[in-house]
C-alpha positions as CSV (number, residue, x, y, z in Angstrom):
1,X,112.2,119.3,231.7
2,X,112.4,115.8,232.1
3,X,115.7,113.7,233.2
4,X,115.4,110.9,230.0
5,X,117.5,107.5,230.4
6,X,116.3,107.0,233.4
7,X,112.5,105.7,233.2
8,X,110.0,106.2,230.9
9,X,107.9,109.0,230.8
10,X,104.0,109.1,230.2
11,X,102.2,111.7,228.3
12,X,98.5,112.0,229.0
13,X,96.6,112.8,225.6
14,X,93.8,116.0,226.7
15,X,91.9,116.5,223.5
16,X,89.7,119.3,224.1
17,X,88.1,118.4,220.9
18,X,84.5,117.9,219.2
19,X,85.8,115.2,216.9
20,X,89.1,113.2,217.5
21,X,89.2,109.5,216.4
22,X,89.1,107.8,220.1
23,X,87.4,110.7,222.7
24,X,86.4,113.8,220.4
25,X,83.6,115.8,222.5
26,X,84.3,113.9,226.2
27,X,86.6,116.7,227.2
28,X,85.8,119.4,224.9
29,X,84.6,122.1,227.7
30,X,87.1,123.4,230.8
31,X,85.2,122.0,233.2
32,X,85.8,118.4,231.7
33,X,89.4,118.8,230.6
34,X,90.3,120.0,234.1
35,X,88.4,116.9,235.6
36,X,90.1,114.5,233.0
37,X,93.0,115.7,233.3
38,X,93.2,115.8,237.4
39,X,92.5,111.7,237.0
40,X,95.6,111.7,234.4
41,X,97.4,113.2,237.1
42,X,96.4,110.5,239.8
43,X,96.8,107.6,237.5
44,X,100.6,109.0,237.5
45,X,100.8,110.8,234.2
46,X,104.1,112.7,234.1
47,X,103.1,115.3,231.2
48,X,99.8,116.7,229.7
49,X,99.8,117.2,226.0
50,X,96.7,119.5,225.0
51,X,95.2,119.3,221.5
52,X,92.9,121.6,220.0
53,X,92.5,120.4,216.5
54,X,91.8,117.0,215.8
55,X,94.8,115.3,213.5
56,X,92.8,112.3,212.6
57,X,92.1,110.7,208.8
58,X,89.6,113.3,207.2
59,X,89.6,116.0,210.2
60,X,88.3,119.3,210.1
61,X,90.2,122.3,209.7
62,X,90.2,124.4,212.5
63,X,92.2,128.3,211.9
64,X,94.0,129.4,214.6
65,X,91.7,131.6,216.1
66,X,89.2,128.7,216.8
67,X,91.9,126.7,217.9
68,X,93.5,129.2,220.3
69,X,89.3,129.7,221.6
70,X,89.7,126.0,222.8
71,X,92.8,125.8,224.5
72,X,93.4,128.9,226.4
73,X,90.9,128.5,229.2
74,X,91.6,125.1,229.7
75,X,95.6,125.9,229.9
76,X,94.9,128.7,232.4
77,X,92.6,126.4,234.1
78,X,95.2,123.5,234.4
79,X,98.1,125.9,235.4
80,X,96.2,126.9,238.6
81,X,95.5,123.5,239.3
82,X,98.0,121.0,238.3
83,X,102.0,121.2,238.6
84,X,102.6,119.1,235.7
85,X,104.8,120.2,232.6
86,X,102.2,120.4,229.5
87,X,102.2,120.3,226.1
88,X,100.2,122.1,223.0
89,X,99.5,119.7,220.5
90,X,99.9,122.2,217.7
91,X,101.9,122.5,213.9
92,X,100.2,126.8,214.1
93,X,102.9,128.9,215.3
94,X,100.5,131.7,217.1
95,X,98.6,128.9,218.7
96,X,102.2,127.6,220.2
97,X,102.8,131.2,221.5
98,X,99.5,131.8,223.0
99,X,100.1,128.3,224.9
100,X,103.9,129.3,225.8
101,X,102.7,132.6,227.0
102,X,100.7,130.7,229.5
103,X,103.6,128.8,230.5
104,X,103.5,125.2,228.3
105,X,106.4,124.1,228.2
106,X,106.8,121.5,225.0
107,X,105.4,122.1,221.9
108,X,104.6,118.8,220.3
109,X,104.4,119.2,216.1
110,X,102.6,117.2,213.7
111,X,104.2,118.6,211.3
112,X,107.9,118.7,212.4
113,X,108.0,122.3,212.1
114,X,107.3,122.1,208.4
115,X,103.7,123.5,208.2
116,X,104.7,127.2,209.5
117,X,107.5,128.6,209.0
118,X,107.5,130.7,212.3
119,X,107.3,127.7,214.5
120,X,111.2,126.6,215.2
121,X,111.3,130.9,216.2
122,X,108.3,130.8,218.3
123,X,110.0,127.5,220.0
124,X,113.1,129.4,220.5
125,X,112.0,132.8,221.7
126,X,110.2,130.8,224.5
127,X,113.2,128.3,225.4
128,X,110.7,125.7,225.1
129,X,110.9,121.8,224.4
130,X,110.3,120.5,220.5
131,X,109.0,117.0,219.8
132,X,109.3,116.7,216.1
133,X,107.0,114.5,214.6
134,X,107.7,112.8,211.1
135,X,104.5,113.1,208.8
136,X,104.1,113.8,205.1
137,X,101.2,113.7,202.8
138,X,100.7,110.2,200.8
139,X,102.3,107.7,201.5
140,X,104.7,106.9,198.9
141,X,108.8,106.5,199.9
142,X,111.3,107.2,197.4
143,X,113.6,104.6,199.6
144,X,113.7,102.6,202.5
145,X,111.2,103.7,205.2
146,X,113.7,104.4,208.4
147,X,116.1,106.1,205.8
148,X,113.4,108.8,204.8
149,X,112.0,109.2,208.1
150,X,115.3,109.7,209.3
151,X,116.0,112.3,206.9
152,X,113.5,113.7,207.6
153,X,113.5,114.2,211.0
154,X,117.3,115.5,210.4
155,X,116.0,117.9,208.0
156,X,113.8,119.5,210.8
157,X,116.2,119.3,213.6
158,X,118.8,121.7,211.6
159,X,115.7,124.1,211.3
160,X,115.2,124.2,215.0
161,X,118.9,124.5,215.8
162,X,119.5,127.2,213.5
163,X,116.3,129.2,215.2
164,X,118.1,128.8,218.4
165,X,116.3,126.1,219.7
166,X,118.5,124.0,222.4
167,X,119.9,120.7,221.3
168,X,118.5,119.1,224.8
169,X,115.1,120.4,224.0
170,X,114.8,118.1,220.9
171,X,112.4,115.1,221.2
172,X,111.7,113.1,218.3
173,X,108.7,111.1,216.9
174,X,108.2,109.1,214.1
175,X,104.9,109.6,214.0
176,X,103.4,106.7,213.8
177,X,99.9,106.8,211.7
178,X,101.2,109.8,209.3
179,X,101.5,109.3,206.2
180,X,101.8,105.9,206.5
181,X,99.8,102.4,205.5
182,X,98.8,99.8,208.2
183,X,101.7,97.7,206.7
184,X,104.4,100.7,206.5
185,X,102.9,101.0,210.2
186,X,104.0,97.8,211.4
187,X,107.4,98.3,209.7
188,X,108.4,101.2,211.6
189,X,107.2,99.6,214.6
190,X,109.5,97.1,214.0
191,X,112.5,99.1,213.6
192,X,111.8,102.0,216.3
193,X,115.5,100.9,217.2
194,X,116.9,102.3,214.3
195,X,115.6,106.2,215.5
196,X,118.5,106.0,218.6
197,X,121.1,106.6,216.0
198,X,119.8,110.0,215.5
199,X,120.8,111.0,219.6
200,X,117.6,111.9,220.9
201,X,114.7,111.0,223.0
202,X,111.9,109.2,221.7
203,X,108.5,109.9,221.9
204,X,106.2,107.2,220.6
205,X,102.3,107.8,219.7
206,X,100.5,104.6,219.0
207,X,97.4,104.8,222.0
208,X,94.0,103.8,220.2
209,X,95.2,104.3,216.2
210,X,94.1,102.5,213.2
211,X,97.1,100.3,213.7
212,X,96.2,98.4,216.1
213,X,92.2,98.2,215.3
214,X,93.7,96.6,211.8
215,X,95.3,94.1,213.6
216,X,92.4,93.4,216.8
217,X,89.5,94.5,215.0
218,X,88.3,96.8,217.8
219,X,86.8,100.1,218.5
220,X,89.3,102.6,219.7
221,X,88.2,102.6,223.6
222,X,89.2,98.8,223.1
223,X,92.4,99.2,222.1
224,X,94.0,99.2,225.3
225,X,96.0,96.0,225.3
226,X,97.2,96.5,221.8
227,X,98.4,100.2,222.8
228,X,100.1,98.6,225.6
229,X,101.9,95.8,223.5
230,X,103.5,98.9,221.6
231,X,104.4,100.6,224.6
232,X,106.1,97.8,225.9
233,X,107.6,96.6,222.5
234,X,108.9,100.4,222.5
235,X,110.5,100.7,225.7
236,X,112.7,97.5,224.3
237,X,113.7,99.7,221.5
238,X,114.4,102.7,223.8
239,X,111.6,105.2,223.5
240,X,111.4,107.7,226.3
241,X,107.9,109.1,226.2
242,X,104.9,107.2,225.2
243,X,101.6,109.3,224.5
244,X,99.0,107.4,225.8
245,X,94.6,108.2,226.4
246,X,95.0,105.2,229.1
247,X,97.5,106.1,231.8
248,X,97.3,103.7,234.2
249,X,97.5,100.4,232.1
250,X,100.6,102.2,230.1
251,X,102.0,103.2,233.6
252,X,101.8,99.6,235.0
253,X,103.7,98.1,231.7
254,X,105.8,100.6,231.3
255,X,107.2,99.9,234.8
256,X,107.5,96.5,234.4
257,X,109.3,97.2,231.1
258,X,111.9,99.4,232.5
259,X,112.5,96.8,235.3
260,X,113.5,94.5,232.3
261,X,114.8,96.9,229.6
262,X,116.6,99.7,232.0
């Protein structure tokens, strides 16, 4: 779907949501999605990533039948509308296929493919792109940080290659702000690096999170700089994909980052 190496890629977050963290309720009708969404797509935003179910601290539960109520229309709507490749922000296998059927093309996992067992097959049956997201419940490590999320995330690529999912379809995440303390945060931050050993593109998810209103003491909507510094900071350690609610300041650095880095 996308040529990585090359430059970086932005992913425009579209949370048709009543409560995530940074913009729950701004988009959460078809109407408004498809108007965000269009601006995404003049600020340059190469991919839409559509969420349904807020993954914040303390969210709601939302079953897949809600979940599949909110995304559909605004899918169909943006398919008529807008060329770009999309993806469901989902760890619910049904709620992948529903999107896939509608011609998403990534499926972007909180869960890494752990939460339902169906997903990896879903994934497969559709030919569709993975970005496996590293995330666990607490926040306690047996050993070093980069080690377990590395295991991890090796753990869930053998479950999508064995469903048949293609090797070049893998994306990888290490989910920063899962299962993981403002300090154990900052670690991983620090050693992104260390995720290129595993051979695949990175996708890195930092826009607006706790992380950096620990550090600037800010609102989400005011954490642009800080999401920048990240993105920047990332590029340096090779990421490929940054998810981002603020395209065009990302755009702008990443640019100038892949002048310098690439």
């Amino acid at each position: 779907m996308l040529d990585y190496g090359k430059r970086t890629y932005i992913m425009g977050i579209l949370n048709v949501t009543p409560d995530s963290f940074s913009d729950g309720g701004d988009f959460n009708s078809v109407d408004k999605a498809l108007k965000h969404a269009k601006e995404m797509v003049e600020e340059g935003a190469d991919m839409i990533d559509i969420g349904g179910e807020s993954t914040r601290p303390g969210h709601t539960y939302v079953d897949s039948e809600e979940e599949i109520r909110r995304v559909v229309p605004v899918i169909k709507a943006l398919k008529k509308e807008i060329s770009l490749p999309m993806s469901i922000d989902t760890y619910k296998a049904d709620v992948a296929e529903e999107a896939l059927k509608l011609g998403v093309e990534m499926v972007n996992d909180v869960w890494g493919l752990r939460k339902d067992a169906n997903m990896a097959n879903v994934i497969a049956k559709y030919d569709a792109e993975v970005c496996i997201m590293h995330n666990q419940d607490g926040t306690e490590y047996d050993k070093d940080i980069m080690e377990s999320i590395k295991d991890f995330l090796n753990e869930s690529i053998k479950m999508a290659l064995d469903a048949g999912v293609k090797k070049e379809k893998i994306v990888l995440d290490p989910g920063i702000g899962f299962g993981k303390t403002f300090e154990q945060n900052l670690e991983v931050l620090r050693r992104l690096g260390e995720l290129r050993d595993l051979g695949y593109p990175i996708l890195l998810g930092t826009s607006r999170k706790s992380v950096i209103g620990n550090v600037l003491h800010l609102e989400p909507k005011d954490r642009v700089e800080g999401t920048v510094a990240t993105t920047v900071l990332g590029i340096r350690d090779g990421v490929d994909i940054v998810r981002v609610h603020d395209v065009t300041e990302n755009l702008r650095a990443a640019k100038m980052a892949d002048a310098i880095y690439r």
